[in-house]
SEKOL-940446 format. One record per atom (N, C-alpha, C): residue in one letter; atom name; z, y, x. Coordinates in steps of 0.1 Angstrom, whole numbers, plus 5000, padded with zeros to 4 digits. Each point is the difference from the previous one (the first is absolute). Layout:
N
+---------+-------+------+------+------+
| residuo | atomo |    z |    y |    x |
+---------+-------+------+------+------+
|       A |    CA |    Z |    Y |    X |
...
+---------+-------+------+------+------+
END
This chain:
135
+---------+-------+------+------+------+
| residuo | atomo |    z |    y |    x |
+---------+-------+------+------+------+
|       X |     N | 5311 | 5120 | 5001 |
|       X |    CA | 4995 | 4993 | 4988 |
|       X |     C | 4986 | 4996 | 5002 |
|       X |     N | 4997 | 4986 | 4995 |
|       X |    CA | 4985 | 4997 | 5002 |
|       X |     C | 4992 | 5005 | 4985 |
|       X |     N | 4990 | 5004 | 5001 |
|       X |    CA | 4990 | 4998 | 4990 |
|       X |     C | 4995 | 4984 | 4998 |
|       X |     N | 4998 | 5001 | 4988 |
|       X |    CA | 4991 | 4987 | 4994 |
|       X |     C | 4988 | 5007 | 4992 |
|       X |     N | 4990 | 4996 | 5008 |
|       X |    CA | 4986 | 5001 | 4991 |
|       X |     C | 4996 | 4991 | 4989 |
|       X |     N | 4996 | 5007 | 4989 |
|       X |    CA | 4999 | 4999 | 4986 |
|       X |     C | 4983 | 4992 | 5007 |
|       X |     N | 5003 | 4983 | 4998 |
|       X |    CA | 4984 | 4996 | 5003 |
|       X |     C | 4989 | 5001 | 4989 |
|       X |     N | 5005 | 5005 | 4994 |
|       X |    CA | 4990 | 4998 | 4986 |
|       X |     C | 4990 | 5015 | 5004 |
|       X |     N | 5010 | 5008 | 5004 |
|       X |    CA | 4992 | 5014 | 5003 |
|       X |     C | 4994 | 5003 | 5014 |
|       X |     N | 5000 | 4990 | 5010 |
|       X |    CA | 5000 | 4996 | 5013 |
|       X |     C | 4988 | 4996 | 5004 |
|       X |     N | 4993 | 5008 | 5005 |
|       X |    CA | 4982 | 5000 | 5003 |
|       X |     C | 5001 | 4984 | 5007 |
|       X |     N | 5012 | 5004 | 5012 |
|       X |    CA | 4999 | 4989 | 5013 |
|       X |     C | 5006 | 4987 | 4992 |
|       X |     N | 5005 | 4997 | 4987 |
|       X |    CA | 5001 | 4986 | 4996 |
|       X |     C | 4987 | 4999 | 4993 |
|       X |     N | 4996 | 5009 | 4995 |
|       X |    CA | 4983 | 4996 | 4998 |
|       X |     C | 4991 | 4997 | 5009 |
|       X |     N | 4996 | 4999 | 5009 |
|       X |    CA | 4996 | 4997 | 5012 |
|       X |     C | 5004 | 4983 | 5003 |
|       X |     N | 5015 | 5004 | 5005 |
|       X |    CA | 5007 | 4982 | 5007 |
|       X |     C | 4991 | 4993 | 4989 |
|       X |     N | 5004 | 5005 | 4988 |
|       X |    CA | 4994 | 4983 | 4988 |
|       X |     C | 4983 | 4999 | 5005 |
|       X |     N | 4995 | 5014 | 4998 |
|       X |    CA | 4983 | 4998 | 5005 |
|       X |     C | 4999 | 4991 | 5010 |
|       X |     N | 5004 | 5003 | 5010 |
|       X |    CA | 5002 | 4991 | 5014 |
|       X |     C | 5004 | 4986 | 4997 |
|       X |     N | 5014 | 5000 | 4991 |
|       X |    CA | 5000 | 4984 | 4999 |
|       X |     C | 4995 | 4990 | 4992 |
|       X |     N | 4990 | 5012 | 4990 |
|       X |    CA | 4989 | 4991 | 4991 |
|       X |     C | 4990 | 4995 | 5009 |
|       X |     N | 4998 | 5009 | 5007 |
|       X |    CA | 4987 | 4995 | 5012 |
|       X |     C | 5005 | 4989 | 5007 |
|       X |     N | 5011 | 5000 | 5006 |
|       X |    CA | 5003 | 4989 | 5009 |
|       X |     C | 5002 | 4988 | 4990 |
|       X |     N | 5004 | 4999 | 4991 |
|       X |    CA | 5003 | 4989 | 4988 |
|       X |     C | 4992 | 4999 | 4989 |
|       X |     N | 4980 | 5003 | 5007 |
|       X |    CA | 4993 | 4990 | 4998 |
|       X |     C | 5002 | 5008 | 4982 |
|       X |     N | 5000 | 5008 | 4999 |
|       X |    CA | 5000 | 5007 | 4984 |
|       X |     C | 4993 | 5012 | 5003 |
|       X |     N | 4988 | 5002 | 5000 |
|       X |    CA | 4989 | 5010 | 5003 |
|       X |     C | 4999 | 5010 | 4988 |
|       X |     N | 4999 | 4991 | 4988 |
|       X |    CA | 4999 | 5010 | 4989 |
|       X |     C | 5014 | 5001 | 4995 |
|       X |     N | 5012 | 4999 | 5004 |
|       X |    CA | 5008 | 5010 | 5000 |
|       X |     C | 5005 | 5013 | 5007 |
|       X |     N | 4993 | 4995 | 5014 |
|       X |    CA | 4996 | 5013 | 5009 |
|       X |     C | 4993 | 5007 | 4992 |
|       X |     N | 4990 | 4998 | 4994 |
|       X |    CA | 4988 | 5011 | 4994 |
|       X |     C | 5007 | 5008 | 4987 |
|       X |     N | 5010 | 4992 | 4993 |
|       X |    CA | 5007 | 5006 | 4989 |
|       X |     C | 5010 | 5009 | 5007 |
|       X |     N | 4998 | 5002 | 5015 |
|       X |    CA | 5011 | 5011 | 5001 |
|       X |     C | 4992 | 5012 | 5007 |
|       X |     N | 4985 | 5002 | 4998 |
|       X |    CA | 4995 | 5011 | 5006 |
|       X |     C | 4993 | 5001 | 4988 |
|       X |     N | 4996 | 5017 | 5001 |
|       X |    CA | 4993 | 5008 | 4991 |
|       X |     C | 4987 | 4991 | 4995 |
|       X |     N | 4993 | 5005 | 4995 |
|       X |    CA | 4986 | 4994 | 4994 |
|       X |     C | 4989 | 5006 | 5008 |
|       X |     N | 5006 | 5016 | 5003 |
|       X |    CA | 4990 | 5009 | 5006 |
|       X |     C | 5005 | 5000 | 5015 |
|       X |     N | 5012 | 4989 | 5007 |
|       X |    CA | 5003 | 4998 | 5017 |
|       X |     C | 4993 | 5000 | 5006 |
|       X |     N | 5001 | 5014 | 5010 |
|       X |    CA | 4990 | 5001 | 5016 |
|       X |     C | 5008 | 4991 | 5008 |
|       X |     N | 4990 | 4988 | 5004 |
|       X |    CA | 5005 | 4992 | 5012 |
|       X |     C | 4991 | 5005 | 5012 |
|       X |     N | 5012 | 5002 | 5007 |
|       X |    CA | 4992 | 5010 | 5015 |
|       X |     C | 5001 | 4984 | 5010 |
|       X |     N | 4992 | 4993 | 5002 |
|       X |    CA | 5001 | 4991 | 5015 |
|       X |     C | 4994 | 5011 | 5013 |
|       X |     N | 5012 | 5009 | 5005 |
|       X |    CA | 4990 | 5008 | 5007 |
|       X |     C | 4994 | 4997 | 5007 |
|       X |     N | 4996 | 4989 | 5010 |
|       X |    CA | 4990 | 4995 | 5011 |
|       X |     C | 4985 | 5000 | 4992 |
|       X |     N | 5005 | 4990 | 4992 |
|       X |    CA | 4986 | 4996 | 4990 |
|       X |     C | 4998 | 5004 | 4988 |
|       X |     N | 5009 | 5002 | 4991 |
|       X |    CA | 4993 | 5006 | 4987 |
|       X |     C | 5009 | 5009 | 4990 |
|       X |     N | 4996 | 5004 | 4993 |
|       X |    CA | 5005 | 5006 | 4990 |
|       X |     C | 4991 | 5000 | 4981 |
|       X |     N | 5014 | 4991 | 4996 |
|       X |    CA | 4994 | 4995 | 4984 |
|       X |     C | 5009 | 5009 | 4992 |
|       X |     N | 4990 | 5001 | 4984 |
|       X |    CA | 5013 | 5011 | 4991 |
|       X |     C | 4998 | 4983 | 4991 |
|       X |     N | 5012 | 5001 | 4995 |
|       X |    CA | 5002 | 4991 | 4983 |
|       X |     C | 5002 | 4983 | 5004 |
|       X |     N | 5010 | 4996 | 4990 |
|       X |    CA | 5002 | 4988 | 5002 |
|       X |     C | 4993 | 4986 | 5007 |
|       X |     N | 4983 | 5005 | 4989 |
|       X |    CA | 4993 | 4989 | 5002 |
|       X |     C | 4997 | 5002 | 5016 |
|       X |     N | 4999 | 5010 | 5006 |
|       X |    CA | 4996 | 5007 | 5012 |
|       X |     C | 5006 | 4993 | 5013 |
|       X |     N | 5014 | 4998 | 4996 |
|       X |    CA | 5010 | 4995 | 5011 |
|       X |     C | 4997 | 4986 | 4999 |
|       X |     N | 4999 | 4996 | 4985 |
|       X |    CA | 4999 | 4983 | 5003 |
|       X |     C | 4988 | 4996 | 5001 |
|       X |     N | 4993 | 5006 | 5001 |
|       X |    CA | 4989 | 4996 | 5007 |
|       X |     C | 4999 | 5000 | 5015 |
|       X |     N | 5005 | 5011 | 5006 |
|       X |    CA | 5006 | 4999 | 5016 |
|       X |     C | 5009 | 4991 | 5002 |
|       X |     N | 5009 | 4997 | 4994 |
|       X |    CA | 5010 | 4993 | 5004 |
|       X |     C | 5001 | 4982 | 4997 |
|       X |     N | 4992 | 4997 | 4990 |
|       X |    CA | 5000 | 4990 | 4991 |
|       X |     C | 4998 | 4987 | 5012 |
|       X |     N | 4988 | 5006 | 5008 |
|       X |    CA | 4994 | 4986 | 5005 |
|       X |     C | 5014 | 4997 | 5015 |
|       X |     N | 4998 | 5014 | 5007 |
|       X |    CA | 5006 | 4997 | 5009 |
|       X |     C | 5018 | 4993 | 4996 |
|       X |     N | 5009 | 5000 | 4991 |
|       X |    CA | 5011 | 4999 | 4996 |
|       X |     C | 4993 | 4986 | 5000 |
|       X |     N | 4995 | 4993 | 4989 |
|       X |    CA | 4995 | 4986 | 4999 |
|       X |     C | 5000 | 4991 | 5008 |
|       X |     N | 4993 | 5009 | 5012 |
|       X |    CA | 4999 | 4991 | 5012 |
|       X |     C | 5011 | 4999 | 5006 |
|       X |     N | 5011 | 5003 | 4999 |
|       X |    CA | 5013 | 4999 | 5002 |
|       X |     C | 5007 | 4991 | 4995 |
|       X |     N | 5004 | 4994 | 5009 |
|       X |    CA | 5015 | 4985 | 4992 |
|       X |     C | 5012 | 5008 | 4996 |
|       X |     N | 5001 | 5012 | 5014 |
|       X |    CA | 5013 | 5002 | 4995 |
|       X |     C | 5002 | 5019 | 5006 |
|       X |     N | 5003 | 5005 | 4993 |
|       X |    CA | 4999 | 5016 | 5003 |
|       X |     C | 5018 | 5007 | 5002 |
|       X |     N | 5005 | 5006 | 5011 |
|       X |    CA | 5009 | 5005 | 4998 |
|       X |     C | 5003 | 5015 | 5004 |
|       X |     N | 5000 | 5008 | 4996 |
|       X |    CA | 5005 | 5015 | 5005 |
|       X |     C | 5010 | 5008 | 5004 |
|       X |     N | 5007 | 4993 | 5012 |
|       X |    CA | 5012 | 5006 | 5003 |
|       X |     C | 4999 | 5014 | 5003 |
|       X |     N | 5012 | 5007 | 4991 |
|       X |    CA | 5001 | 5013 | 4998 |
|       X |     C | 5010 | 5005 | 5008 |
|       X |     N | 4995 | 5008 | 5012 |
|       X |    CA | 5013 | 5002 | 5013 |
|       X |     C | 5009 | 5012 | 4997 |
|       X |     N | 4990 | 5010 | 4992 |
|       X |    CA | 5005 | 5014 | 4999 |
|       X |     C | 4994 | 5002 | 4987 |
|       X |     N | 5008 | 5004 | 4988 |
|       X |    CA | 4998 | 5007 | 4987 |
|       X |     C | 5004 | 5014 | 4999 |
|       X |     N | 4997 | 5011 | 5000 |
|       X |    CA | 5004 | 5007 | 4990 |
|       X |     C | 4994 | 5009 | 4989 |
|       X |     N | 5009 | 5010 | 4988 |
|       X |    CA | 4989 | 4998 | 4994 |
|       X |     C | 5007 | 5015 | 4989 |
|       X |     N | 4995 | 5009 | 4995 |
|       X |    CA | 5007 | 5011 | 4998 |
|       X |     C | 4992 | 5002 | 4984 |
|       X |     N | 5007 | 5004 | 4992 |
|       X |    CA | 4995 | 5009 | 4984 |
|       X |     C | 5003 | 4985 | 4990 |
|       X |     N | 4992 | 4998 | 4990 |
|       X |    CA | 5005 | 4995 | 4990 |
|       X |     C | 4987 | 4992 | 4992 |
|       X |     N | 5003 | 4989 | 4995 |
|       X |    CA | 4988 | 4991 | 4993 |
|       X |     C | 4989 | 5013 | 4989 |
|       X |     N | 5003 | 5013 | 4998 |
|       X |    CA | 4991 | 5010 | 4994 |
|       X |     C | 4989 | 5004 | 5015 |
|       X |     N | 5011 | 5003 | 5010 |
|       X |    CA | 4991 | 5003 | 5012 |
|       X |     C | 5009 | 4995 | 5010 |
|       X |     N | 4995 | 4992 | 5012 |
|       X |    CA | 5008 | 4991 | 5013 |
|       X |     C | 4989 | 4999 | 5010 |
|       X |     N | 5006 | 5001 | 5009 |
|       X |    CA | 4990 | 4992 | 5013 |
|       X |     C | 5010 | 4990 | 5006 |
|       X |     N | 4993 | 4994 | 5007 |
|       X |    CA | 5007 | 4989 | 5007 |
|       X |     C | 4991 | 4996 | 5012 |
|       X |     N | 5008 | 5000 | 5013 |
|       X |    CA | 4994 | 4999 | 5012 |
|       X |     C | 5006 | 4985 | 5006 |
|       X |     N | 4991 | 4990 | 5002 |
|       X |    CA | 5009 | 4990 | 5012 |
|       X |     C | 4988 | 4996 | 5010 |
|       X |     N | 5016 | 4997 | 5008 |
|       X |    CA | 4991 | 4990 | 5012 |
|       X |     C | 5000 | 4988 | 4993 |
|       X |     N | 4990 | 4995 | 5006 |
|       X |    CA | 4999 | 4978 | 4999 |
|       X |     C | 4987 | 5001 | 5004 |
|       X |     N | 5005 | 4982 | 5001 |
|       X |    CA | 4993 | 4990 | 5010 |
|       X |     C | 4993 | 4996 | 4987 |
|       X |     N | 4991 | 4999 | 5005 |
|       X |    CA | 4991 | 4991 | 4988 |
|       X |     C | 4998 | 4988 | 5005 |
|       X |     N | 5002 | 4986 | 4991 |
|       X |    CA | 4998 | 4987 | 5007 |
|       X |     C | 4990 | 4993 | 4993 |
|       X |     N | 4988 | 4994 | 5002 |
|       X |    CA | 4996 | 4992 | 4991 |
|       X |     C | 4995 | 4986 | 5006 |
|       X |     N | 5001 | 4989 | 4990 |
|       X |    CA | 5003 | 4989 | 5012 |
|       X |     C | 4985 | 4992 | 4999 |
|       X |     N | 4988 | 4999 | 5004 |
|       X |    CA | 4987 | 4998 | 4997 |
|       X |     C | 4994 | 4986 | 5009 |
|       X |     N | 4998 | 4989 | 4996 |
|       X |    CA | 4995 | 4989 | 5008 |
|       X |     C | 5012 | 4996 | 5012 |
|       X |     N | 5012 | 4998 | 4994 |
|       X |    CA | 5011 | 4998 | 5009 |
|       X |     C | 5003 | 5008 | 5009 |
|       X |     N | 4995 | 5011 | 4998 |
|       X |    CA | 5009 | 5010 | 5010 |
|       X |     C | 5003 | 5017 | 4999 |
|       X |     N | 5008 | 5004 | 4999 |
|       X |    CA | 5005 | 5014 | 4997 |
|       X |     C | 4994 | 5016 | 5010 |
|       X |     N | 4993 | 5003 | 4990 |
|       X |    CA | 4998 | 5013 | 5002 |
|       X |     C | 5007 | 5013 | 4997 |
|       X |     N | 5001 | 5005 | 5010 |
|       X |    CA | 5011 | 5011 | 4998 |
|       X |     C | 4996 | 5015 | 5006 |
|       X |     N | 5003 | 5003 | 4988 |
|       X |    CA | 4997 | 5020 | 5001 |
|       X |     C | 5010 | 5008 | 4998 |
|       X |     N | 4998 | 5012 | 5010 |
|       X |    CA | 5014 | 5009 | 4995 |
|       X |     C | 4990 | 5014 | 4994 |
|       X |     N | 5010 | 5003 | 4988 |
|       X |    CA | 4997 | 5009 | 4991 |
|       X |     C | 5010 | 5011 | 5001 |
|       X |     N | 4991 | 5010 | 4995 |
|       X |    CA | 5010 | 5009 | 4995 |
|       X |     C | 4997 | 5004 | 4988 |
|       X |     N | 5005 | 5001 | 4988 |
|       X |    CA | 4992 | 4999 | 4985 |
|       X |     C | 5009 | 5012 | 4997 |
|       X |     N | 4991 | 5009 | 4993 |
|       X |    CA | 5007 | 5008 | 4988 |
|       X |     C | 4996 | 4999 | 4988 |
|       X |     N | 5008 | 5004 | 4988 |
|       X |    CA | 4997 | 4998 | 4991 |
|       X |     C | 5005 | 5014 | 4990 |
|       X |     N | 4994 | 4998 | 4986 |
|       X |    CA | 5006 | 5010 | 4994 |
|       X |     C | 4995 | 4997 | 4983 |
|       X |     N | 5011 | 5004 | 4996 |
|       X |    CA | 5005 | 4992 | 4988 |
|       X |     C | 4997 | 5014 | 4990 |
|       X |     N | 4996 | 4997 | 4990 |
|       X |    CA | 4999 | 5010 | 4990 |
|       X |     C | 4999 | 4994 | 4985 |
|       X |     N | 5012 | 5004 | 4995 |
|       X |    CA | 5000 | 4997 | 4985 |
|       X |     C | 5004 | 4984 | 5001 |
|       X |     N | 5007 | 4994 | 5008 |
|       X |    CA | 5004 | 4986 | 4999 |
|       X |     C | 4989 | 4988 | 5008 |
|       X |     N | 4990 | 5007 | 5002 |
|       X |    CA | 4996 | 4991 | 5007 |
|       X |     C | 4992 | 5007 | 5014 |
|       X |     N | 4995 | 4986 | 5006 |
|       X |    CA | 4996 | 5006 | 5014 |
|       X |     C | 4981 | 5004 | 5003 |
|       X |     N | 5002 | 5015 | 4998 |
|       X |    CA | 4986 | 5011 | 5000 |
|       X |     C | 4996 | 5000 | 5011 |
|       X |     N | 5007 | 4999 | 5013 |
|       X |    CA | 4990 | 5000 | 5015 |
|       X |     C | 5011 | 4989 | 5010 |
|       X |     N | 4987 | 4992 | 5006 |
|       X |    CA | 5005 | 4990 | 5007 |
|       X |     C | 4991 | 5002 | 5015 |
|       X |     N | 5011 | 5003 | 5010 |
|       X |    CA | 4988 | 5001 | 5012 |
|       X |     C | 5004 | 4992 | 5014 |
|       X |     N | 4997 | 4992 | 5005 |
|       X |    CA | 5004 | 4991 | 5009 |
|       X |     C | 4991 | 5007 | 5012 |
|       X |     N | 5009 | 5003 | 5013 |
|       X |    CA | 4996 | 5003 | 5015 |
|       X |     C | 5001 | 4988 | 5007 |
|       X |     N | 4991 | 4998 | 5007 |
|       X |    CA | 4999 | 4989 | 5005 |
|       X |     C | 4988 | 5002 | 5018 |
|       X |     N | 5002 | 4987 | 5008 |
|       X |    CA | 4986 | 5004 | 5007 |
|       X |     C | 4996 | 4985 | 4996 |
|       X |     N | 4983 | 5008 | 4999 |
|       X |    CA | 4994 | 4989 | 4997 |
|       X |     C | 4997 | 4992 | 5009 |
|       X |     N | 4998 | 5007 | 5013 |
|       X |    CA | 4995 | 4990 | 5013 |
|       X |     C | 5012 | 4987 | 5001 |
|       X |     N | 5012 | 5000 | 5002 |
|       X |    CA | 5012 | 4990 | 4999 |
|       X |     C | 4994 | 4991 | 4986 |
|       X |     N | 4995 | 5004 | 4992 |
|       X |    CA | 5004 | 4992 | 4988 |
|       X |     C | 4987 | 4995 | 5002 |
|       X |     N | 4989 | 5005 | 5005 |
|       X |    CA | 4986 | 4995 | 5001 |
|       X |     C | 5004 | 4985 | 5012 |
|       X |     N | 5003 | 5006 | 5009 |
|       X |    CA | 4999 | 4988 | 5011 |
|       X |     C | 5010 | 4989 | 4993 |
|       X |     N | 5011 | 5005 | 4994 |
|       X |    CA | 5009 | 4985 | 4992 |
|       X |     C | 4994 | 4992 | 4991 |
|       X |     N | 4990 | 5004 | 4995 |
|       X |    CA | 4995 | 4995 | 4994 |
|       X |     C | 4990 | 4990 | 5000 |
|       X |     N | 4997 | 5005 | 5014 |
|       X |    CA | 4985 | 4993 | 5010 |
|       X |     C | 5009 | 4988 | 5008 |
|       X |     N | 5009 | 5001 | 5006 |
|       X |    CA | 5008 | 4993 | 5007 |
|       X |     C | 5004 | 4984 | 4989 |
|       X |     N | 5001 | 4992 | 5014 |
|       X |    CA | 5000 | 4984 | 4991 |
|       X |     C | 5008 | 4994 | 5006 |
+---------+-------+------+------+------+
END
């Protein structure tokens, strides 16, 4: 017999939507699904607490983007929208002066009280530095 997960109480469908507000160019619905007080860990480069925090990191670089996609290779994700974490792989894509930049992540996350309290993206910066530079 299969289980069906209850998505309402499902850290990891809280996440998918975060991810597909981002990719679908709806930023401040991403923000309506993290805490007010969200540690965003970018571990290479930085670490911000609180809404304004992240879109301020994130605001310009997203912008400069035509087109953003985050394929999610690997999800999983354990406990409940009171307390959840959620681990995935993906590719980060973002598509900048006609051409696609691509990062592989490994993000965790963790969900407290319905929304998302810690966001932390592993990454190397050197790959993402040189793609960047590259023309």
């Amino acid at each position: 017999m299969t289980s069906v997960r209850d998505e309402t109480n499902d850290p990891g469908a809280l996440v998918t939507r975060f991810i597909e507000n981002i990719e679908q160019s709806r930023f401040t619905a991403a923000m309506d699904l993290v805490s007010d007080d969200c540690e965003y860990d970018n571990v290479p480069f930085t670490k911000v607490f609180g809404k304004e925090a992240i879109v301020s990191v994130l605001s310009e670089f997203l912008a400069a983007s035509t087109r953003v996609e985050w394929l999610v290779h690997h999800q999983v994700s354990s406990g409940d929208m009171h307390h959840g974490v959620v681990m995935n792989e993906r590719t980060d894509r973002f598509e900048i002066d006609d051409r696609w930049i691509e990062l592989d992540i490994a993000g965790l996350f963790v969900v407290s009280e319905g929304k998302i309290a810690l966001w932390r993206d592993y990454f190397d910066s050197e790959s993402f530095t040189k793609a960047l530079a590259t023309k």
